[in-house]
C-alpha positions in Angstrom: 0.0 0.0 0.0 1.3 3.2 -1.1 2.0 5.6 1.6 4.0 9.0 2.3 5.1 10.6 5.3 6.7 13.8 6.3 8.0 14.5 9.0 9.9 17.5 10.2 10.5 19.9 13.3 7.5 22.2 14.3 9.4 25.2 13.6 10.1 24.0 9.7 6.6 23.1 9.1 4.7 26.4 8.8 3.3 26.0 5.1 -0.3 27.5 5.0 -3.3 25.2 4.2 -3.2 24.0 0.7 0.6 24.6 0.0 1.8 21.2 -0.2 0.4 18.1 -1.7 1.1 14.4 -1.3 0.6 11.7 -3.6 -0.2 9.2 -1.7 -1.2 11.6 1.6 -4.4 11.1 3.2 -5.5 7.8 1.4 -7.7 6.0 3.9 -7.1 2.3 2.9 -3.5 3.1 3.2 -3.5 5.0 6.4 -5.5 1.6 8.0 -3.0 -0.1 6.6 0.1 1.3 8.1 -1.6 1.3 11.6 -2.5 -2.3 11.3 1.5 -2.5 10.5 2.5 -0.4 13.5 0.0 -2.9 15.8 1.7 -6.0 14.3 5.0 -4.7 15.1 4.5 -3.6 18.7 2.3 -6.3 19.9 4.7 -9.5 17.7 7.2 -9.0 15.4 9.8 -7.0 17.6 9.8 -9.5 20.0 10.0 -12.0 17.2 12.9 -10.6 15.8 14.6 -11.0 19.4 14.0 -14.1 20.3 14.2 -15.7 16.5 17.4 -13.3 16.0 19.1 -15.0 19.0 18.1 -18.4 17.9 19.6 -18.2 14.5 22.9 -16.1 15.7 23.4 -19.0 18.2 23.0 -21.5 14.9 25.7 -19.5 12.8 27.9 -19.1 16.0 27.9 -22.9 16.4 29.0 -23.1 12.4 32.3 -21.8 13.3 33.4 -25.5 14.4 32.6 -27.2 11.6 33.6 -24.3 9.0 37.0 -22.6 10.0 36.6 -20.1 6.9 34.0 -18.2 8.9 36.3 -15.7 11.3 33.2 -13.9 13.5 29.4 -13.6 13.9 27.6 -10.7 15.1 24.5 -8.9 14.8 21.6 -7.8 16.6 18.4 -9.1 16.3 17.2 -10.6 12.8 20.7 -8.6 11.3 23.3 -10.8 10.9 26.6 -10.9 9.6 28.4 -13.8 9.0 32.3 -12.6 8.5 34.3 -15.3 6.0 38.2 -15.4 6.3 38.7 -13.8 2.2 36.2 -11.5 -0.2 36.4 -13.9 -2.4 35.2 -16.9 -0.6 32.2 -14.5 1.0 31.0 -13.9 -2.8 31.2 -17.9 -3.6 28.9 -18.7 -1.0 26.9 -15.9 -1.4 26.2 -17.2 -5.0 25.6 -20.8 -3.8 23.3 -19.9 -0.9 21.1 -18.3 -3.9 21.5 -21.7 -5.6 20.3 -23.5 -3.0 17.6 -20.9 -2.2 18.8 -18.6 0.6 19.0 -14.9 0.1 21.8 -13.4 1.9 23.7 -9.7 0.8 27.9 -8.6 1.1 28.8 -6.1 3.9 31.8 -4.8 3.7 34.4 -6.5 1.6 34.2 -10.3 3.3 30.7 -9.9 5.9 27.3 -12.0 4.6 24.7 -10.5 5.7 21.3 -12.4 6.6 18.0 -10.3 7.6 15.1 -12.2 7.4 11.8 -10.4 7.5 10.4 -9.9 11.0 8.2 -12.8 10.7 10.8 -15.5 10.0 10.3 -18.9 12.4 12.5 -21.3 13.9 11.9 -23.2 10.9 13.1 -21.3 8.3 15.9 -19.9 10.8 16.7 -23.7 10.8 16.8 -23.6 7.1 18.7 -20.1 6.8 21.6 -22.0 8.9 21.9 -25.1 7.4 21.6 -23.3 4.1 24.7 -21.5 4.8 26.4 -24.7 6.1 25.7 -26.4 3.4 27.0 -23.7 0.6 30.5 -23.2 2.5 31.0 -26.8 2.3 30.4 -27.1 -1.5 33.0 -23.5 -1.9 35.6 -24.9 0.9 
């Protein structure tokens, strides 16, 4: 649902009545739409990221003894990068984790980064890690 917001300080915003338009400003459907989303996030999917965030960091963070190539793993909450000992290794498995059908983005020159959408479960955090595993095998 299309939807645009602006947001400024008080002492910025001093346009008369009329003077400023919006495209997709004041649209109902839209409006119901992106409270519904605020609802979802406050009442589930923040804590969802937590507790499924920890969950899969813990699964990566146990990779590291069966795949020495991968040199740290941080992240907060559902963001998570996965740091591989060379660039070059980090872009091989990034290519064979979309192979194998796990999208996962470079940070920096030698970080995967995984963030899942906020309402990933432990079953597909499962599949995001052995995913992973599984593609740094085939590259190593």
């Amino acid at each position: 649902m299309p939807l645009g917001v602006t947001m400024a300080r008080a002492e910025i915003m001093t346009w008369e009545p009329g003077a400023h338009a919006s495209t997709f400003g004041g649209n109902p459907v839209c409006l119901a739409a992106a409270l519904e989303t605020v609802r979802l996030l406050q009442e589930k999917y923040v804590a969802n990221s937590a507790i499924i965030g920890e969950f899969l960091k813990a699964k990566i963070e146990g990779l590291m003894e069966r795949h020495e190539t991968i040199t740290a793993v941080r992240g907060r909450g559902l963001m998570i990068g996965v740091q591989m000992a060379t660039p070059q290794l980090r872009d091989a498995v990034i290519d064979a984790c979309f192979y194998r059908g796990l999208l996962v983005l470079g940070a920096g020159p030698s970080t995967i980064r995984l963030s899942p959408p906020l309402i990933i479960d432990e079953e597909q955090a499962e599949f995001a890690a052995a995913t992973l595993s599984a593609a740094i095998s085939d590259i190593a």
